[in-house]
mmCIF file of the N, C-alpha and C atoms, coordinates in Angstrom:
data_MODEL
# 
_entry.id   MODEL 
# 
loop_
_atom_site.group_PDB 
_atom_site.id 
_atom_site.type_symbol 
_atom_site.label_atom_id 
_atom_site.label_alt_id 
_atom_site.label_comp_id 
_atom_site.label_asym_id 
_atom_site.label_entity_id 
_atom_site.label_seq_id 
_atom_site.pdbx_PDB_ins_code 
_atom_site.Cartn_x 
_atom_site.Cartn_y 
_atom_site.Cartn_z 
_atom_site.occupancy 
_atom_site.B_iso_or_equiv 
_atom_site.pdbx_formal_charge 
_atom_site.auth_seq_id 
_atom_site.auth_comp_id 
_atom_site.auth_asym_id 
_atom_site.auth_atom_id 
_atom_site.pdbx_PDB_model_num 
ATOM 1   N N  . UNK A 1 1  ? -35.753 -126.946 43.156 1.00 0.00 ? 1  UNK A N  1 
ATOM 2   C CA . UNK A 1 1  ? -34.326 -127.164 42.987 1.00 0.00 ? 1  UNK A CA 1 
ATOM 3   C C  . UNK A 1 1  ? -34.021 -127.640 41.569 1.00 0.00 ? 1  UNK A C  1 
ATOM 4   N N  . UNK A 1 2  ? -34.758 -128.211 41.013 1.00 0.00 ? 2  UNK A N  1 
ATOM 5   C CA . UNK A 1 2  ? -34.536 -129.063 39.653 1.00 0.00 ? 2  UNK A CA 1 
ATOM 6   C C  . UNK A 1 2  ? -34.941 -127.643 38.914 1.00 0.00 ? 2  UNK A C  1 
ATOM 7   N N  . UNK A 1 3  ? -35.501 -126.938 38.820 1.00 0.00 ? 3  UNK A N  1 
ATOM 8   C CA . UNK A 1 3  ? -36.042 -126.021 37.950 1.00 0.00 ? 3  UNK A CA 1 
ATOM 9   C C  . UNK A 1 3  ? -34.603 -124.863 38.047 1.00 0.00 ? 3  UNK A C  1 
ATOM 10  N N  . UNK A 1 4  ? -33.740 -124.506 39.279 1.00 0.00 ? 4  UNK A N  1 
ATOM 11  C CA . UNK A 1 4  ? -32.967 -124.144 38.995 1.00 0.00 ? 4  UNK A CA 1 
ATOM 12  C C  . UNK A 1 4  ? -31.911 -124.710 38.375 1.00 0.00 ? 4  UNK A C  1 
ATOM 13  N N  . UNK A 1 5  ? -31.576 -125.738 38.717 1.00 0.00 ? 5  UNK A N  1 
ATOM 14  C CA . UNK A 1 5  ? -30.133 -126.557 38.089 1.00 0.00 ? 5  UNK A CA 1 
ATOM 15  C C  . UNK A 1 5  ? -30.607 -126.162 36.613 1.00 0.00 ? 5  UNK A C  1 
ATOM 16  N N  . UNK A 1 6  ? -31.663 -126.807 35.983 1.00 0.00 ? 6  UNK A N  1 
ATOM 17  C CA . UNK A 1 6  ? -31.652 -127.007 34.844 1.00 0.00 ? 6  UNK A CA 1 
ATOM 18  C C  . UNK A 1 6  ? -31.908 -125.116 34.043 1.00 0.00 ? 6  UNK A C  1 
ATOM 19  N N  . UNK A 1 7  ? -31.325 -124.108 35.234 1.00 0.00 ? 7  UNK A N  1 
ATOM 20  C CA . UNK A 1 7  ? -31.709 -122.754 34.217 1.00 0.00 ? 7  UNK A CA 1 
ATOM 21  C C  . UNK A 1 7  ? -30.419 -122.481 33.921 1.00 0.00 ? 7  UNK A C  1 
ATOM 22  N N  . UNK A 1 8  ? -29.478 -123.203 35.259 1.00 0.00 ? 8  UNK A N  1 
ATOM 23  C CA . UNK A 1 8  ? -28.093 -123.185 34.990 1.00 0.00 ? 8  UNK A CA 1 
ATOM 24  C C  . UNK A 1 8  ? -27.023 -123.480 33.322 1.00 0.00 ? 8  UNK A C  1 
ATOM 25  N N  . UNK A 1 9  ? -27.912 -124.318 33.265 1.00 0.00 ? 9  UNK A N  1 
ATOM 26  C CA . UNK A 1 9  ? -27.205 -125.083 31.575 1.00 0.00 ? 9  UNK A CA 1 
ATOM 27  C C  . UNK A 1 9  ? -28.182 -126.384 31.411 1.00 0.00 ? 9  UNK A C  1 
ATOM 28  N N  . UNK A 1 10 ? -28.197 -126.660 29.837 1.00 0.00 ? 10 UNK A N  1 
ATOM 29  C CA . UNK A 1 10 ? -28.627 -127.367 29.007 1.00 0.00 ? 10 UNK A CA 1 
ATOM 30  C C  . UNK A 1 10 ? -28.674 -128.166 28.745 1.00 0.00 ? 10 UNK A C  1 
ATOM 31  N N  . UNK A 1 11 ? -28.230 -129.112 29.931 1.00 0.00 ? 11 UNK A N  1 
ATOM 32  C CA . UNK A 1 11 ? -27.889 -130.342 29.901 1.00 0.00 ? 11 UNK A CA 1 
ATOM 33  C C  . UNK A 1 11 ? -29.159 -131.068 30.841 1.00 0.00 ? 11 UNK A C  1 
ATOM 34  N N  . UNK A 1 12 ? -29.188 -132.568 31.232 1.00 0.00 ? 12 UNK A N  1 
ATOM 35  C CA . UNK A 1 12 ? -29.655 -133.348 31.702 1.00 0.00 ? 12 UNK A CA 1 
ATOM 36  C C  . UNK A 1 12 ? -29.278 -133.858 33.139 1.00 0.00 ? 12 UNK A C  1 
ATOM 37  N N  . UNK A 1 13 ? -30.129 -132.994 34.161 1.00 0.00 ? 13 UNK A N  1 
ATOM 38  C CA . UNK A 1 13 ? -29.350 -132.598 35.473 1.00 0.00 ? 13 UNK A CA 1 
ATOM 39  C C  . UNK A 1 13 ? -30.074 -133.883 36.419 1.00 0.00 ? 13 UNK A C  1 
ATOM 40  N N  . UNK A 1 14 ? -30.999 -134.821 35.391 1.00 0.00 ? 14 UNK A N  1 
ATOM 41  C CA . UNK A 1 14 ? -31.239 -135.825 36.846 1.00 0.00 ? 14 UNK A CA 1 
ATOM 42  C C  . UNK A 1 14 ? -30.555 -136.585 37.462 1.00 0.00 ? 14 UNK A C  1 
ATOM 43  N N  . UNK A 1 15 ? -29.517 -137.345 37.093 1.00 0.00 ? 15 UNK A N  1 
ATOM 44  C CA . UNK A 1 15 ? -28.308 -137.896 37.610 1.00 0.00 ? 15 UNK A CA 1 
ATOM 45  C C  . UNK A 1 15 ? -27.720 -137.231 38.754 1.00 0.00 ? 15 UNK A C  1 
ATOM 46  N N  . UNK A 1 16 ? -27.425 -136.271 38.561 1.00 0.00 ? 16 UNK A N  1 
ATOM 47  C CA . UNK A 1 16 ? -26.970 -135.461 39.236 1.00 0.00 ? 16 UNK A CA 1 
ATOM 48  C C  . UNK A 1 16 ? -27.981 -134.821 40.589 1.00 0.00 ? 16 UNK A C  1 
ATOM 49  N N  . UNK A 1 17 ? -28.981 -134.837 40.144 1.00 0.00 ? 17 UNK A N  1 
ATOM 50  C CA . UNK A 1 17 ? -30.129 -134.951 41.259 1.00 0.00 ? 17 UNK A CA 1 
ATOM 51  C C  . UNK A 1 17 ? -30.143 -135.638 41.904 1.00 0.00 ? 17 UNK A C  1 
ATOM 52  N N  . UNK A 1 18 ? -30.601 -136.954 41.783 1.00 0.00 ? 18 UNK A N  1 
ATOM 53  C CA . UNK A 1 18 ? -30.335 -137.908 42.337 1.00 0.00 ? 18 UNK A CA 1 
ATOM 54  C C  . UNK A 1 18 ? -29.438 -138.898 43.239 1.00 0.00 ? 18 UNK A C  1 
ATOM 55  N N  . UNK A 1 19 ? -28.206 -138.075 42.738 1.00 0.00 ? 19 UNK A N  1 
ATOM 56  C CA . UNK A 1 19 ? -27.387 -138.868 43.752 1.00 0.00 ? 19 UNK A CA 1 
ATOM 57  C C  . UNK A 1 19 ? -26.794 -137.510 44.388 1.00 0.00 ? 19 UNK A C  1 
ATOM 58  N N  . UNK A 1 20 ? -26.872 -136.072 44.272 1.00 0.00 ? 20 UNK A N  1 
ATOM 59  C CA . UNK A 1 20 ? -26.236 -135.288 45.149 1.00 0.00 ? 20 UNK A CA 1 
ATOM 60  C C  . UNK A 1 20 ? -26.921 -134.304 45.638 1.00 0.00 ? 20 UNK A C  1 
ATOM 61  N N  . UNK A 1 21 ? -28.104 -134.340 45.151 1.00 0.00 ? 21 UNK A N  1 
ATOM 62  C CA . UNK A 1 21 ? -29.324 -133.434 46.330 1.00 0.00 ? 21 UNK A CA 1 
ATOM 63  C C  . UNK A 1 21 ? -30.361 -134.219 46.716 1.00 0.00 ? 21 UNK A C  1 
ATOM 64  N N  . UNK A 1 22 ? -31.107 -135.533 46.299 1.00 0.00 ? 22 UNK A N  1 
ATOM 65  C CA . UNK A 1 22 ? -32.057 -136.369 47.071 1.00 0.00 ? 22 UNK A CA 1 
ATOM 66  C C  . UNK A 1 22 ? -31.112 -137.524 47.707 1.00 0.00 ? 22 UNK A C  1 
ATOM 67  N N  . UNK A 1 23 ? -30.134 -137.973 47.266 1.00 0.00 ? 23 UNK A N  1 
ATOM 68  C CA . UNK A 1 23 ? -29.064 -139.125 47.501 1.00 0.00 ? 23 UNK A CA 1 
ATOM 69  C C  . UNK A 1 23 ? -27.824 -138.476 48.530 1.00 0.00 ? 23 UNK A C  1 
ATOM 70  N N  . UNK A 1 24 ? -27.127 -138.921 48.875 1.00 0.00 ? 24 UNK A N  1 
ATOM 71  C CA . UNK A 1 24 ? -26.088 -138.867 49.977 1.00 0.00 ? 24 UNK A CA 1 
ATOM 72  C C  . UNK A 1 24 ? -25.012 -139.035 49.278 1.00 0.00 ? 24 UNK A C  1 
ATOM 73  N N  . UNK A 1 25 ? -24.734 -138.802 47.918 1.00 0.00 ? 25 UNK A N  1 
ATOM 74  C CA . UNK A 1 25 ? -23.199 -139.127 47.749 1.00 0.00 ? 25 UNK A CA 1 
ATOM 75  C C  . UNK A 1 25 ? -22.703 -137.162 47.959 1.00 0.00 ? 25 UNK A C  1 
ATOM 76  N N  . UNK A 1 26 ? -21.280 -137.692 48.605 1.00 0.00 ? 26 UNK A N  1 
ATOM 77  C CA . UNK A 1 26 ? -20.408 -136.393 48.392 1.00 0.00 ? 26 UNK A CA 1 
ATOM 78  C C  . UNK A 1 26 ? -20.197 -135.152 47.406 1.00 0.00 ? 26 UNK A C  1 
ATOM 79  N N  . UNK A 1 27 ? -20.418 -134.186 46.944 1.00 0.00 ? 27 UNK A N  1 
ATOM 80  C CA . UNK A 1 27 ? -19.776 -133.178 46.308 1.00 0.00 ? 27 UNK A CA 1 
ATOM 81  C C  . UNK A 1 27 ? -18.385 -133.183 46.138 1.00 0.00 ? 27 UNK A C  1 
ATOM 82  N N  . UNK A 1 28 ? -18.328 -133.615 44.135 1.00 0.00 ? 28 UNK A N  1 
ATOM 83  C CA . UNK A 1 28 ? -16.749 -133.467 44.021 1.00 0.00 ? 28 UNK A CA 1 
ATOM 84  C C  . UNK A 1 28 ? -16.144 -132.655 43.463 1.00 0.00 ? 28 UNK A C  1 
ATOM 85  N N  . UNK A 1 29 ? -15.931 -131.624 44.915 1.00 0.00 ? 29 UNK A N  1 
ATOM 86  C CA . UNK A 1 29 ? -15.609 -130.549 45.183 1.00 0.00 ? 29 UNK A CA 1 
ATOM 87  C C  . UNK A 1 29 ? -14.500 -130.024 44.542 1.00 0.00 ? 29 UNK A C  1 
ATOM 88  N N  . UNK A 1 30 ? -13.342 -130.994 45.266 1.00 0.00 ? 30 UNK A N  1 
ATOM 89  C CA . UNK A 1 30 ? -12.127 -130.817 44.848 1.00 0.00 ? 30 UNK A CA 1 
ATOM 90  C C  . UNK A 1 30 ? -11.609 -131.371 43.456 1.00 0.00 ? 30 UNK A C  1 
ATOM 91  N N  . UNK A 1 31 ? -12.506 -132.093 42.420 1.00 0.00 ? 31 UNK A N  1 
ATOM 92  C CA . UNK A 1 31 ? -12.333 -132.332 41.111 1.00 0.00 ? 31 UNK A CA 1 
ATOM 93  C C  . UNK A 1 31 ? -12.953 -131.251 40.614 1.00 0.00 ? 31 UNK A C  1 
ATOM 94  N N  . UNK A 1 32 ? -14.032 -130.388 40.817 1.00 0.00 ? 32 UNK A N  1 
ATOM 95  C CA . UNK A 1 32 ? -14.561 -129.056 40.144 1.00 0.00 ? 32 UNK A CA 1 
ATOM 96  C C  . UNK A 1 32 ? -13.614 -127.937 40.506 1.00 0.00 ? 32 UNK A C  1 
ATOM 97  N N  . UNK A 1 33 ? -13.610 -127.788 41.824 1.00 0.00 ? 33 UNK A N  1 
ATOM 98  C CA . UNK A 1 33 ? -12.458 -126.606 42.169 1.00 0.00 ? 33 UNK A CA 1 
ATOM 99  C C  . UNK A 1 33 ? -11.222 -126.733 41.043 1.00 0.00 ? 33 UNK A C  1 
ATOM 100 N N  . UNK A 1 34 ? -10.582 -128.090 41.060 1.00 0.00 ? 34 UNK A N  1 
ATOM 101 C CA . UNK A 1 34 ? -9.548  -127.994 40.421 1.00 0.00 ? 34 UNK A CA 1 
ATOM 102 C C  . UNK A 1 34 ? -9.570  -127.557 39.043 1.00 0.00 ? 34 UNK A C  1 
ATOM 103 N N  . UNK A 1 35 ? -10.179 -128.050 38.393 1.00 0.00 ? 35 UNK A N  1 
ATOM 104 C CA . UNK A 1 35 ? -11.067 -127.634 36.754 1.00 0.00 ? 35 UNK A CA 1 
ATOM 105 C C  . UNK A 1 35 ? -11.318 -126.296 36.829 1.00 0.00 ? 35 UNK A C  1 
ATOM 106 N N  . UNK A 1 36 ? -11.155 -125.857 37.968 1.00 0.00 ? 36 UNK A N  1 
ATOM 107 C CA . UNK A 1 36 ? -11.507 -123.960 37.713 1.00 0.00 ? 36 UNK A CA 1 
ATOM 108 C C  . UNK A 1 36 ? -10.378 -123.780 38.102 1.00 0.00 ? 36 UNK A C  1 
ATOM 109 N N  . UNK A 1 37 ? -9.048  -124.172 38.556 1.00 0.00 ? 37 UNK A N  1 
ATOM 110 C CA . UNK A 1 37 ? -7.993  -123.399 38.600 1.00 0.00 ? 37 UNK A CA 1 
ATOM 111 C C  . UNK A 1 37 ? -7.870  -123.188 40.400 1.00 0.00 ? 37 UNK A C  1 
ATOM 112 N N  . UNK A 1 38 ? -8.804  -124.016 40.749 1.00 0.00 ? 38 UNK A N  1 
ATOM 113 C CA . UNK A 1 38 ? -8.718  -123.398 42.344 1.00 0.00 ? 38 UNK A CA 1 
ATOM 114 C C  . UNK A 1 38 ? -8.205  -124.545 43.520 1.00 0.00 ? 38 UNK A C  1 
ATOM 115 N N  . UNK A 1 39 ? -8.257  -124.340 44.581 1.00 0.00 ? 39 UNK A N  1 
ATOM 116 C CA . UNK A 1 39 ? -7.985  -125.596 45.829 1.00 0.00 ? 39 UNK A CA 1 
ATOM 117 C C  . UNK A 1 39 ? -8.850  -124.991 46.772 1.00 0.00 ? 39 UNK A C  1 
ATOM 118 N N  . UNK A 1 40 ? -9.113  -126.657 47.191 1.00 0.00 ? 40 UNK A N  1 
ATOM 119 C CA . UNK A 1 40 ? -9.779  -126.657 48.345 1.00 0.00 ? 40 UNK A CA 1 
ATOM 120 C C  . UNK A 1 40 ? -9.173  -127.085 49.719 1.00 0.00 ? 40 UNK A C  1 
ATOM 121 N N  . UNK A 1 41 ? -8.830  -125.870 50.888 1.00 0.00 ? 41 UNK A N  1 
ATOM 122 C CA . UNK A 1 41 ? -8.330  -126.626 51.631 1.00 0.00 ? 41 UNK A CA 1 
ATOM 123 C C  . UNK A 1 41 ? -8.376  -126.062 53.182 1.00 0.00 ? 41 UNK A C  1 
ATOM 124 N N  . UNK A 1 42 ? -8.114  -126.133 54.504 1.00 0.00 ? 42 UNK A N  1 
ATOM 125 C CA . UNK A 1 42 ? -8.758  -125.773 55.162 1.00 0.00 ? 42 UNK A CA 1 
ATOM 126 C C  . UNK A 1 42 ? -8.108  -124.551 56.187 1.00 0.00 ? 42 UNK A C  1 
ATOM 127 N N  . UNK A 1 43 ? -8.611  -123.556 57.318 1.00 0.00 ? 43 UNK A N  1 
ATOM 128 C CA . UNK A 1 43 ? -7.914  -123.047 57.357 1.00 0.00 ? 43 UNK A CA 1 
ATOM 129 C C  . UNK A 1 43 ? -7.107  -123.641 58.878 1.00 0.00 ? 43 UNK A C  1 
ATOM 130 N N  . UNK A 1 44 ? -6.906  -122.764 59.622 1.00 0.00 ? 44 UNK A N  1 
ATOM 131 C CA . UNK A 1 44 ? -5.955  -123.288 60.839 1.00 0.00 ? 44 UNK A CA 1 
ATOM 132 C C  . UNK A 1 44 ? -7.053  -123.826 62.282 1.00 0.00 ? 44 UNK A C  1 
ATOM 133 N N  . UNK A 1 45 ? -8.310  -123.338 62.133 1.00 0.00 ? 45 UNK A N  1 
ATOM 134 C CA . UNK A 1 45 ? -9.334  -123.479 62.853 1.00 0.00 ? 45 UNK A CA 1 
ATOM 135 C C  . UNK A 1 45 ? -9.952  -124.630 61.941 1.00 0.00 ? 45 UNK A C  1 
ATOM 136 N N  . UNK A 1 46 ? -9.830  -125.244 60.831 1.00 0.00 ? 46 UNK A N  1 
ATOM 137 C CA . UNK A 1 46 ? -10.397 -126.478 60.204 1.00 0.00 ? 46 UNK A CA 1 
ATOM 138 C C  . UNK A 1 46 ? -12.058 -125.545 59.183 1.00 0.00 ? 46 UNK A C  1 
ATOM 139 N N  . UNK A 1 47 ? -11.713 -124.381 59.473 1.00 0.00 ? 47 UNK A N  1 
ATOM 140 C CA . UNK A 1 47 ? -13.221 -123.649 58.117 1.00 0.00 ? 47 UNK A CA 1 
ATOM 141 C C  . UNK A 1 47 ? -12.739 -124.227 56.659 1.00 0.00 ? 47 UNK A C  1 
ATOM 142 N N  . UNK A 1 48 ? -13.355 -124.235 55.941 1.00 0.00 ? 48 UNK A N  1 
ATOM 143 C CA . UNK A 1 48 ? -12.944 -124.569 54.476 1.00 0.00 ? 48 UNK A CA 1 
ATOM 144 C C  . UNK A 1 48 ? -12.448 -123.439 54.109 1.00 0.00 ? 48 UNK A C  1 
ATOM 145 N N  . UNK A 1 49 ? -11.114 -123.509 52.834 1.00 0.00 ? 49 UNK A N  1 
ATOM 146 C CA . UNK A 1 49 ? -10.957 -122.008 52.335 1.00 0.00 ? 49 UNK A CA 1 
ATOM 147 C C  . UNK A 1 49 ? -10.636 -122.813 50.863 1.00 0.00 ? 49 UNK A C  1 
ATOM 148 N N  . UNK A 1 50 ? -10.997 -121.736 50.193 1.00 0.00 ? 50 UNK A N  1 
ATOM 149 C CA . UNK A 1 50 ? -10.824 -122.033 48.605 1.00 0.00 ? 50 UNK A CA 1 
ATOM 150 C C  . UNK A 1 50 ? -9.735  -120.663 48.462 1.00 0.00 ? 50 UNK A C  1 
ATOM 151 N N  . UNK A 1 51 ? -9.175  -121.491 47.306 1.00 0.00 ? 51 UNK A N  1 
ATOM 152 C CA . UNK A 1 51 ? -8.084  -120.707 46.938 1.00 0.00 ? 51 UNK A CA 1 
ATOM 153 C C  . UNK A 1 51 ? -7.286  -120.681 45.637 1.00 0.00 ? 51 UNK A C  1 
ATOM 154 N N  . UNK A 1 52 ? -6.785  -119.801 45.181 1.00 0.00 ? 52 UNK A N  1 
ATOM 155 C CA . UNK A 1 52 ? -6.193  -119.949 43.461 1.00 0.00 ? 52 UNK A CA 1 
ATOM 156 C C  . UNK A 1 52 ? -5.441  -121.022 43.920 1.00 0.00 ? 52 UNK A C  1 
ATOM 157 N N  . UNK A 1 53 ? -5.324  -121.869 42.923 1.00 0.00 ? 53 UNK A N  1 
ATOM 158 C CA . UNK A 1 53 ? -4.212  -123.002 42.687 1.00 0.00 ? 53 UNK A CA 1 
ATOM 159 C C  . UNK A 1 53 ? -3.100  -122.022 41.666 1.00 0.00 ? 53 UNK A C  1 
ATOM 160 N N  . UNK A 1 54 ? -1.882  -121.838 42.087 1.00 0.00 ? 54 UNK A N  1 
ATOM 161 C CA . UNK A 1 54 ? -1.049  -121.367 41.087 1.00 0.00 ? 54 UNK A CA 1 
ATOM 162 C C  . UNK A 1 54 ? -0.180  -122.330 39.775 1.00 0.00 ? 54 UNK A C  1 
ATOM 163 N N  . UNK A 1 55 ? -0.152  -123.723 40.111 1.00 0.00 ? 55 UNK A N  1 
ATOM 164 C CA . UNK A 1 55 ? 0.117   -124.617 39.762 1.00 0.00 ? 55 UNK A CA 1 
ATOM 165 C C  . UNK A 1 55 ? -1.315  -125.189 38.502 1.00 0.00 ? 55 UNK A C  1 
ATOM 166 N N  . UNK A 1 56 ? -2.345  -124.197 38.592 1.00 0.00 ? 56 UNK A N  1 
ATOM 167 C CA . UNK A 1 56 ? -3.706  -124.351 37.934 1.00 0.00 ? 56 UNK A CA 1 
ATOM 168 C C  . UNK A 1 56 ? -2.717  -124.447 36.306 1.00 0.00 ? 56 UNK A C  1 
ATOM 169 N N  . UNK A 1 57 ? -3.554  -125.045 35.540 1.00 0.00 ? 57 UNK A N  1 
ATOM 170 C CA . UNK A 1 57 ? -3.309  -125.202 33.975 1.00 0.00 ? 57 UNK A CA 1 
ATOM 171 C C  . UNK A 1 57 ? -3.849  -123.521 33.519 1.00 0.00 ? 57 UNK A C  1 
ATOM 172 N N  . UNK A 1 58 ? -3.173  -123.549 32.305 1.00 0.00 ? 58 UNK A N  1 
ATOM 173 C CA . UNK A 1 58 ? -3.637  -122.459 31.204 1.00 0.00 ? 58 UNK A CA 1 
ATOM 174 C C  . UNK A 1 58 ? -5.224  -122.435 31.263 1.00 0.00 ? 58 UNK A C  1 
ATOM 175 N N  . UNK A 1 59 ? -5.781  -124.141 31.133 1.00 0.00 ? 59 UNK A N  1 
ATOM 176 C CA . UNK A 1 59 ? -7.286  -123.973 30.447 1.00 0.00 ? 59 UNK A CA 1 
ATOM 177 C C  . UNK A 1 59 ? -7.887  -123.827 32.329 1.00 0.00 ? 59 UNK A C  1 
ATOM 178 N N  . UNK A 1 60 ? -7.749  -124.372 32.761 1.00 0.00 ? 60 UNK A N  1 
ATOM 179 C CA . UNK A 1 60 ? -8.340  -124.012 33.993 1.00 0.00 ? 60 UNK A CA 1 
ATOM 180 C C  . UNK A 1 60 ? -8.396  -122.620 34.593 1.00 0.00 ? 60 UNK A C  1 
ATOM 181 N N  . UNK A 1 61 ? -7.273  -122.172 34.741 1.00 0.00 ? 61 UNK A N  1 
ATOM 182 C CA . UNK A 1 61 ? -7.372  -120.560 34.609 1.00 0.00 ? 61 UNK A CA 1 
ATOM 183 C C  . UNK A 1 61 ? -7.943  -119.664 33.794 1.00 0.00 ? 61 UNK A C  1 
ATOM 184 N N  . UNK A 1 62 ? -8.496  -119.928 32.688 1.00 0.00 ? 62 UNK A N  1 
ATOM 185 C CA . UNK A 1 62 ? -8.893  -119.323 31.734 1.00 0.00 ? 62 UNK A CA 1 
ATOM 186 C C  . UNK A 1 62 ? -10.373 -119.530 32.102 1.00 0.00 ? 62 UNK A C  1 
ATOM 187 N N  . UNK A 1 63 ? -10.905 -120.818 32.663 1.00 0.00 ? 63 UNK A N  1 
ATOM 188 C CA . UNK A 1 63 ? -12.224 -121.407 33.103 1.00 0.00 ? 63 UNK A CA 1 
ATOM 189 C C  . UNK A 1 63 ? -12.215 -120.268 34.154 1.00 0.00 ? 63 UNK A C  1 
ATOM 190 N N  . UNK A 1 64 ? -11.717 -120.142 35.217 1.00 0.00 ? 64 UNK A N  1 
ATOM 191 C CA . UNK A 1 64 ? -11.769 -118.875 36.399 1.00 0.00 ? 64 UNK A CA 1 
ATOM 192 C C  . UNK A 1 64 ? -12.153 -117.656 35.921 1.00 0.00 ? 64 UNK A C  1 
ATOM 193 N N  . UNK A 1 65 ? -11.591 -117.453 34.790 1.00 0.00 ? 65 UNK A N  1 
ATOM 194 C CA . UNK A 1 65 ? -11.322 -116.041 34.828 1.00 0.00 ? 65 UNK A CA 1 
ATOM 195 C C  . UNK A 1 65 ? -12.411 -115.996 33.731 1.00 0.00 ? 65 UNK A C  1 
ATOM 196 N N  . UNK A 1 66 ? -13.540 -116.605 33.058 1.00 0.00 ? 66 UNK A N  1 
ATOM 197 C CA . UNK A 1 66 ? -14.465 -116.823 32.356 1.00 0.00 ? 66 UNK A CA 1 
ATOM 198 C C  . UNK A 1 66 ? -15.448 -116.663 33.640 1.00 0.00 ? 66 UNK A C  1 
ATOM 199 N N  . UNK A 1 67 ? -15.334 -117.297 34.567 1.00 0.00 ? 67 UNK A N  1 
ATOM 200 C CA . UNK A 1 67 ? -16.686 -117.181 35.651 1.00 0.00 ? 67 UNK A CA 1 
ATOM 201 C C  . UNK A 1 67 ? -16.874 -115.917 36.927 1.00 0.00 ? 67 UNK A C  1 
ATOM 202 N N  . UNK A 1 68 ? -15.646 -115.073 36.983 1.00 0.00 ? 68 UNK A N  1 
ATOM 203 C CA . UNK A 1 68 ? -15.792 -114.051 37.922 1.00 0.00 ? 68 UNK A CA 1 
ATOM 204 C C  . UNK A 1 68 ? -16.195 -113.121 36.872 1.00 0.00 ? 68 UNK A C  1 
ATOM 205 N N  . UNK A 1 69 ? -15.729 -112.716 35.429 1.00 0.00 ? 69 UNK A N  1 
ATOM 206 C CA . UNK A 1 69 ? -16.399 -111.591 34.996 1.00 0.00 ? 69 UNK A CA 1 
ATOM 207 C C  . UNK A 1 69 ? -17.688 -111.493 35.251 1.00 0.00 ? 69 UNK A C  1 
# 
């Protein structure tokens, strides 16, 4: 798992190890979703659904539309 995170980007992924794949803290989900322009929210049966935020910023949208090409 560490060998992938770190093929992801260039940074220093043990922190992040540590407290969100060997540790129990939460995924912050809905602070990353938002930074990409997106929402997190659920559907009528309670499944998760992600979804464009239209209310998303210029740079956040631009972050989206940088990661589906």
């Amino acid at each position: 798992m560490a060998a992938a995170l770190r093929g992801t980007a260039e940074v220093d992924w043990r922190g992040f190890y540590e407290r969100y794949i060997r540790g129990h803290d939460t995924l912050p989900l809905d602070n990353v979703f938002h930074d990409a322009g997106l929402k997190l929210g659920e559907t009528a049966n309670d499944w998760p659904l992600v979804t464009l935020d239209p209310a998303a910023s210029a740079v956040a949208k631009t972050l989206w539309a940088g990661f589906i090409k």
